[in-house]
C-alpha angles and dihedrals in degrees: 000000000000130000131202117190121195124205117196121212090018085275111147115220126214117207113217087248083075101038107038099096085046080057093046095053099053082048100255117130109189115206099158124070087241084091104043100101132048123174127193112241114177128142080198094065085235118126113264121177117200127178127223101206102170107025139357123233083202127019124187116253125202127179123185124221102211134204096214126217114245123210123237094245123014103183111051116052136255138204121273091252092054093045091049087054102057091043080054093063103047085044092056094057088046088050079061102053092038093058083046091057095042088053093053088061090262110173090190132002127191122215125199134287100255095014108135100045108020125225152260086097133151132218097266097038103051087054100091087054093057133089140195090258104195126230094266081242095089091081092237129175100185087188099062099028103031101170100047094099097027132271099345103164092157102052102046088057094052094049092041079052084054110049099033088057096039092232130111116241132216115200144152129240142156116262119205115198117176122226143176151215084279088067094069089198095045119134118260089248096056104249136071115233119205138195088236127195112203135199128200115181124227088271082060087245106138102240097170139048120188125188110191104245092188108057117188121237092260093048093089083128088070132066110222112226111261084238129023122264121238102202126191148147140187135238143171080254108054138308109275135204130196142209141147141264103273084027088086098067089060133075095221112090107351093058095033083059094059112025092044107013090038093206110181095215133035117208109207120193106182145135103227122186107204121241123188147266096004111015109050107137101243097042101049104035077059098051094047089051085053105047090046091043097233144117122268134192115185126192113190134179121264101222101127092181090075093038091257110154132103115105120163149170101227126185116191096254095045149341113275093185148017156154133194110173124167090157111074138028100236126107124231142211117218115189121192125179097228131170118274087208104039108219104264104248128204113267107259115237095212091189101041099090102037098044078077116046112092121237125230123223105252095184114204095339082108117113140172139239141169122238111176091343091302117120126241138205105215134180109201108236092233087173130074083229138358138106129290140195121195117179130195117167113305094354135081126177127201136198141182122192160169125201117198089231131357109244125220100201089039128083129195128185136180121222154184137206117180094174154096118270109216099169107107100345121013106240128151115245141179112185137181123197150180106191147160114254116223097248130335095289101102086215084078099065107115097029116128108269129174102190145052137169091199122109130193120214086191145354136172123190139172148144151243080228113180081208139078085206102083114152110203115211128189102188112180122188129288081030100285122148128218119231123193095007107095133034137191123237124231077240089065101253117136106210134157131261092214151354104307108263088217136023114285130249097178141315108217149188112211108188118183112201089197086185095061086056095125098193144012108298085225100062110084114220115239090248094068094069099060095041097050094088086064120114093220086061096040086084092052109072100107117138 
């Protein structure tokens, strides 16, 4: 296991493993988290302490990629002993990772939606994993009084992790809640079964339940909650809200969180298997921390066989981690100083500047390409600059551009999609794009490619968008990001700061219009089934 630590502003931070005996000796004993972080500030370059008692203007994030644990067998069940030991064994690896973190001077870290027992479960073999997880409201430390809500071995052991390590602890497991005939929409076996994210503070008591709203098609082992659930909590280092993995494509509750509850910091357990060109995990969790103006900390499993990769620290402005690894097997710990009150940001008006560009006929130059089954209008770039217009229904995207050479063995195109996705999930989007397309053959543009030659010295793109919710992605190649090199206007136009520093795989603005969702996220139209053997969709199980 590997760690990476960030520091904003080139301020060093010191963790209280370093600095207790320092505390002792002035007379101070610390037993609360309030006193876990002290950072030298000094114009003088001489070295200043000071200690934030109450609240913290920054707190240190870690979130930890982890190579989960499989069972032997997942869909037949196994007896309660079996199912602990192999929840042992991931949470072993995560104890790791979690000391690590403690060590680094982490005030929270976030572990990954089915971290601790795997997936590819059904209904009646992922119920010895699961446990009566309590309304945080009981006032319940596990660690220090086990028995009180039955045999909870899982989560003594993760608030025992937290307080003994004076950290809080995100993690996901399985909640089991009975049930009976009085309940008309109870289950046939008698109990309802939820994807559950937990929080223990840095004391071990449990102070946030989370039930997945959003299940993804493969989910059928798991009830969604009749409402969905607003989670938050509050800290000396911000307010925090909570959601998982296919949540985000929704407006209930990840919307809900920022625009109404205004948390300052979104924790994200998910496995997320990547999908190109729009929904790799890295690319678009930062856009999405970027277009609500949050911060956003993503832990992601580590199972590159099912493209499953992509966790990140991500401030509004800019990504201060991440971490995208199809080559080994190993997880990783990534750690970011972040603010614990995000600088409030104007509102963008994503339609503003290109309601106002006028669009050139192009005559038959259109074509059309599939992403993700939905189909594009795209125009080829056949210059190394100039200035496009690409219309689909009520959208039109412009662009204007300079590529350090025009390549002879690389395509770009620019396009536009106004419509309703109904593959895998049913969701409204309107999309622009300047993207590579796979070879030569314009048929390509819109398959799934990892790497370019092409740099931009410049682009600028934007949107007529019918939505305030516009999520803006820089993907280079070999999925890199590109962090401080590209900014977004208050006119809505998304343009670089400088030449890219790689070459480029798209730059992209993802708008979600949540009103136009024509059915529960959760029904899967009759044409998925038949689509889902397609290689195209093989990449897309994410959850």
């Amino acid at each position: 296991m590997e760690f990476m630590a960030g520091s904003s502003q080139g301020r060093p931070f010191i963790p209280i493993w370093r600095i207790s005996q320092t505390l002792k000796q002035t007379g101070f004993h610390a037993e609360t988290p309030e006193v876990d972080y002290i950072f030298w500030l000094n114009t003088q370059q001489e070295a200043n302490p000071v200690l934030r008692a109450s609240s913290l203007d920054t707190f240190i994030a870690a979130v930890y990629e982890h190579a989960v644990i499989l069972p032997n067998a997942t869909l037949v069940p196994v007896s309660p002993e079996e199912a602990l030991a192999v929840m042992n064994r991931n949470l072993d690896l995560l104890e790791g990772a979690v000391t690590s973190a403690s060590k680094e001077g982490a005030h929270i870290i976030v572990t990954p939606e089915d971290g601790i027992y795997g997936f590819n479960f059904t209904r009646e073999s992922i119920y010895p994993y699961l446990e009566d997880i309590p309304d945080p409201q009981v006032n319940w430390i596990p660690c220090n009084n086990p028995d009180r809500f039955g045999h909870t071995p899982v989560q003594q052991r993760l608030s025992c992790l937290a307080k003994d390590n004076s950290i809080y602890i995100v993690a996901n497991i399985g909640d089991k809640k009975s049930c009976n005939a009085s309940d008309p929409q109870c289950p046939p076996d008698g109990r309802y079964q939820y994807n559950t994210d937990v929080v223990f503070d840095s004391k071990g008591k449990l102070v946030a339940r989370y039930h997945k709203q959003n299940l993804f098609l493969n989910e059928d082992q798991f009830n969604a909650p009749k409402e969905p659930e607003v989670v938050t909590f509050n800290t000396t280092f911000g307010k925090f809200g909570i959601f998982t993995c296919f949540d985000i494509l929704f407006h209930d509750p990840a919307v809900t969180l920022v625009r109404d509850s205004r948390v300052d910091t979104i924790l994200f357990p998910t496995a997320w298997m990547n999908v190109l060109p729009h929904l790799s995990a890295i690319e678009f969790h930062s856009a999405w921390a970027m277009g609500m103006r949050v911060n956003f900390l993503a832990s992601n499993l580590h199972y590159p066989l099912k493209k499953m990769t992509g966790s990140g620290i991500y401030a509004p402005d800019s990504p201060r981690a991440f971490h995208y690894d199809m080559k080994t097997e190993e997880g990783k710990l990534l750690l970011a100083q972040l603010d614990s009150h995000p600088h409030p940001t104007p509102v963008v008006n994503w339609t503003s500047y290109a309601s106002g560009v006028e669009a050139h006929s192009v005559g038959n130059q259109e074509f059309t390409g599939i992403i993700f089954f939905d189909e594009f209008t795209f125009l080829e770039l056949k210059e190394i600059g100039g200035n496009y217009t690409v219309c689909q229904r009520d959208l039109c995207c412009h662009l204007s551009y300079k590529m350090s050479e025009k390549r002879s063995d690389e395509v770009y195109a620019l396009g536009a999609f106004d419509g309703l996705h109904t593959v895998e999930g049913s969701y409204y989007l309107q999309i622009c794009t300047l993207l590579k397309c796979k070879t030569t053959d314009l048929h390509t543009c819109g398959d799934s490619v990892e790497t370019a030659s092409t740099r931009f010295e410049m682009f600028s793109l934007s949107g007529t968008f019918g939505t305030q919710y516009v999520f803006p992605e820089v993907l280079l190649s070999e999925i890199q990001l590109a962090p401080g090199e590209f900014q977004v206007s208050n006119d809505g136009r998304l343009f670089s700061l400088k030449p890219t520093s790689g070459p480029v795989l798209t730059v992209t603005l993802f708008g979600r219009l949540y009103e136009k969702d024509s059915a529960p996220n959760t029904l899967l139209d009759l044409t998925t089934q038949a689509l889902r053997l397609n290689p195209k969709t093989d990449a897309w199980k994410s959850k």
